[in-house]
C-alpha positions, 0 to 999 in steps of 0.5 A, a space after each residue: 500500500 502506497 499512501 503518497 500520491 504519484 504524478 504518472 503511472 504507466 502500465 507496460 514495460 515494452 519499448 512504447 511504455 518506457 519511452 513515454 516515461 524516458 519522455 517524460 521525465 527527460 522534460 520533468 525530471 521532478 515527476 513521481 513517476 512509476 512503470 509497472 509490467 506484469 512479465 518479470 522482465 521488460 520487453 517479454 512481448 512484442 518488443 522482445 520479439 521484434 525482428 529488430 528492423 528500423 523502418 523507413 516509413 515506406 507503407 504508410 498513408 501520408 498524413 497518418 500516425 504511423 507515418 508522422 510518428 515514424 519519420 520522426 521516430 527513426 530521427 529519434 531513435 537514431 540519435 538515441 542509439 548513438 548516445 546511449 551505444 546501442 547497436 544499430 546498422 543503416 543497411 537498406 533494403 529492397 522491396 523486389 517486384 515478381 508480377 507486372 502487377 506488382 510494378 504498379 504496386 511498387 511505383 506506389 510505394 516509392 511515390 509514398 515514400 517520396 510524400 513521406 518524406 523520404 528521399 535517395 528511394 530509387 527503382 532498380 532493375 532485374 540487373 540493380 537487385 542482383 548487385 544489391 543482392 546477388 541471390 535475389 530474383 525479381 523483375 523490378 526493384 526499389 530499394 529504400 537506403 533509410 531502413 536499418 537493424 537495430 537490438 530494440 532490447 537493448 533499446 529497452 535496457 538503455 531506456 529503464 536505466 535513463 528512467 532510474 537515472 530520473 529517478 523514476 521506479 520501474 516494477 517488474 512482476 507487477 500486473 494491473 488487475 483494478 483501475 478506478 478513476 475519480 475526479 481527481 486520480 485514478 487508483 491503480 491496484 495491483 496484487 501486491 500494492 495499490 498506487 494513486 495517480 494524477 496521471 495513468 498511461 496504458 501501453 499494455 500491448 497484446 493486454 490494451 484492450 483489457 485495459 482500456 475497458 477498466 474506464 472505457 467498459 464500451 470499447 469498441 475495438 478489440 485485440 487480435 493476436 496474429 502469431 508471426 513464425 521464423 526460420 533461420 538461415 544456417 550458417 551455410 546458407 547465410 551468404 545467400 542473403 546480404 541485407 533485407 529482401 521484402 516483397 511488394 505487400 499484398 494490398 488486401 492484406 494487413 501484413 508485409 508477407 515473408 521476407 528476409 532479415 538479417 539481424 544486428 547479430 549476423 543471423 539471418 532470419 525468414 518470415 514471418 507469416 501470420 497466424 490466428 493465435 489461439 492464446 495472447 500470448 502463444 508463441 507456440 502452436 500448442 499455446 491455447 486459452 480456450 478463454 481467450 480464444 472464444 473471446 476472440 470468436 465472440 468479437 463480432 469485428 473478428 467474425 467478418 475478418 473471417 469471412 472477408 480473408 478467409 483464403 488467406 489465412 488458409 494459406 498462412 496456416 498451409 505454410 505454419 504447418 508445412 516447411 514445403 510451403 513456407 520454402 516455396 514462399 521465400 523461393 520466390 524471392 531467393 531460389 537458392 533456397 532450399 528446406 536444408 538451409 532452415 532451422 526453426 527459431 522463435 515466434 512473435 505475436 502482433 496485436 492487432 486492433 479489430 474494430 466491431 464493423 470488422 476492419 484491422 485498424 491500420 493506424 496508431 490508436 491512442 485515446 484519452 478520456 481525462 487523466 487516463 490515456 489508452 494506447 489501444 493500437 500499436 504495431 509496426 512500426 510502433 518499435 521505430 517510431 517508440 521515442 516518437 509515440 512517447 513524446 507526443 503522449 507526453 505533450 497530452 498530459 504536460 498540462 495535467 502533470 506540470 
C-alpha cells in the first residue's frame, strides 16, 4: 500500500511504455513517476520479439500516425542509439517486384515514400537487385537506403536505466488487475500494492484492450493476436542473403508477407507469416486459452475478418504447418533456397486492433478520456517510431502533470 500520491503511472514495460516515461521525465525530471509490467522482465512481448528492423516509413498513408510518428521516430531513435551505444546498422533494403502487377504496386510505394518524406528511394532493375543482392530474383526493384537493424532490447535496457537515472521506479512482476478513476486520480491496484495517480498511461500491448475497458467498459475495438513464425538461415546458407529482401505487400492484406532479415547479430532470419493465435500470448502452436480464444470468436469485428480473408489465412496456416510451403514462399524471392538451409527459431505475436464493423485498424490508436490515456493500437512500426509515440503522449498530459 502506497499512501503518497504519484504524478504518472504507466502500465507496460515494452519499448512504447518506457519511452513515454524516458519522455517524460527527460522534460520533468521532478515527476513521481512509476512503470509497472506484469512479465518479470521488460520487453517479454512484442518488443522482445521484434525482428529488430528500423523502418523507413515506406507503407504508410501520408498524413497518418504511423507515418508522422515514424519519420520522426527513426530521427529519434537514431540519435538515441548513438548516445546511449546501442547497436544499430543503416543497411537498406529492397522491396523486389515478381508480377507486372506488382510494378504498379511498387511505383506506389516509392511515390509514398517520396510524400513521406523520404528521399535517395530509387527503382532498380532485374540487373540493380542482383548487385544489391546477388541471390535475389525479381523483375523490378526499389530499394529504400533509410531502413536499418537495430537490438530494440537493448533499446529497452538503455531506456529503464535513463528512467532510474530520473529517478523514476520501474516494477517488474507487477500486473494491473483494478483501475478506478475519480475526479481527481485514478487508483491503480495491483496484487501486491495499490498506487494513486494524477496521471495513468496504458501501453499494455497484446493486454490494451483489457485495459482500456477498466474506464472505457464500451470499447469498441478489440485485440487480435496474429502469431508471426521464423526460420533461420544456417550458417551455410547465410551468404545467400546480404541485407533485407521484402516483397511488394499484398494490398488486401494487413501484413508485409515473408521476407528476409538479417539481424544486428549476423543471423539471418525468414518470415514471418501470420497466424490466428489461439492464446495472447502463444508463441507456440500448442499455446491455447480456450478463454481467450472464444473471446476472440465472440468479437463480432473478428467474425467478418473471417469471412472477408478467409483464403488467406488458409494459406498462412498451409505454410505454419508445412516447411514445403513456407520454402516455396521465400523461393520466390531467393531460389537458392532450399528446406536444408532452415532451422526453426522463435515466434512473435502482433496485436492487432479489430474494430466491431470488422476492419484491422491500420493506424496508431491512442485515446484519452481525462487523466487516463489508452494506447489501444500499436504495431509496426510502433518499435521505430517508440521515442516518437512517447513524446507526443507526453505533450497530452504536460498540462495535467506540470
Amino acid at each position: 500500500m502506497r499512501d503518497s500520491q504519484l504524478d504518472v503511472v504507466i502500465v507496460g514495460g515494452g519499448i512504447v511504455g518506457l519511452s513515454t516515461a524516458y519522455s517524460l521525465l527527460t522534460n520533468n525530471p521532478a515527476l513521481k513517476l512509476v512503470v509497472l509490467e506484469k512479465e518479470a522482465s521488460l520487453g517479454a512481448h512484442q518488443t522482445g520479439h521484434n525482428s529488430g528492423v528500423i523502418h523507413s516509413g515506406l507503407y504508410y498513408k501520408p498524413g497518418s500516425l504511423k507515418a508522422k510518428n515514424c519519420i520522426d521516430g527513426y530521427a529519434k531513435l537514431l540519435q538515441f542509439c548513438r548516445e546511449h551505444d546501442v547497436p544499430h546498422e543503416i543497411c537498406g533494403k529492397i522491396v523486389v517486384a515478381l508480377s507486372e502487377q506488382e510494378r504498379s504496386q511498387l511505383e506506389m510505394l516509392r511515390q509514398r515514400g517520396e510524400q513521406n518524406g523520404l528521399t535517395g528511394i530509387h527503382r532498380l532493375s532485374k540487373t540493380e537487385i542482383i548487385e544489391i543482392e546477388p541471390h535475389c530474383t525479381g523483375i523490378d526493384g526499389l530499394f529504400v537506403p533509410q531502413t536499418g537493424i537495430v537490438d530494440y532490447s537493448a533499446v529497452v535496457m538503455r531506456l529503464a536505466e535513463r528512467i532510474q537515472n530520473f529517478g523514476g521506479e520501474i516494477l517488474t512482476s507487477s500486473e494491473v488487475i483494478e483501475i478506478k478513476e475519480s475526479s481527481n486520480t485514478v487508483l491503480v491496484c495491483t496484487k501486491q500494492q495499490q498506487f494513486t495517480t494524477r496521471v495513468l498511461i496504458t501501453c499494455g500491448g497484446l493486454q490494451s484492450d483489457r485495459l482500456a475497458m477498466q474506464t472505457q467498459p464500451d470499447l469498441d475495438l478489440r485485440i487480435i493476436p496474429f502469431r508471426g513464425e521464423y526460420f533461420e538461415l544456417k550458417e551455410s546458407a547465410k551468404h545467400l542473403v546480404r541485407n533485407l529482401i521484402y516483397p511488394v505487400p499484398d494490398p488486401n492484406f494487413p501484413f508485409l508477407g515473408v521476407h528476409f532479415t538479417r539481424r544486428i547479430d549476423g543471423t539471418i532470419e525468414c518470415g514471418p507469416n501470420a497466424v490466428l493465435a489461439f492464446a495472447r500470448e502463444g508463441y507456440r502452436k500448442t499455446d491455447i486459452s480456450i478463454r481467450e480464444f472464444t473471446q476472440t470468436l465472440a468479437w463480432p469485428g473478428f467474425r467478418k475478418i473471417a469471412l472477408k480473408y478467409w483464403r488467406t489465412g488458409l494459406g498462412e496456416y498451409h505454410r505454419s504447418f508445412s516447411k514445403s510451403a513456407f520454402v516455396s514462399a521465400l523461393q520466390k524471392l531467393v531460389p537458392e533456397i532450399t528446406a536444408n538451409d532452415l532451422q526453426p527459431t522463435g515466434a512473435g505475436v502482433r496485436a492487432q486492433a479489430c474494430s466491431r464493423a470488422g476492419s484491422l485498424l491500420d493506424d496508431f490508436e491512442i485515446r484519452q478520456i481525462g487523466r487516463v490515456v489508452h494506447v489501444c493500437n500499436a504495431p509496426s512500426p510502433a518499435a521505430t517510431a517508440s521515442l516518437a509515440i512517447g513524446d507526443a503522449i507526453a505533450s497530452r498530459v504536460s498540462a495535467i502533470v506540470e
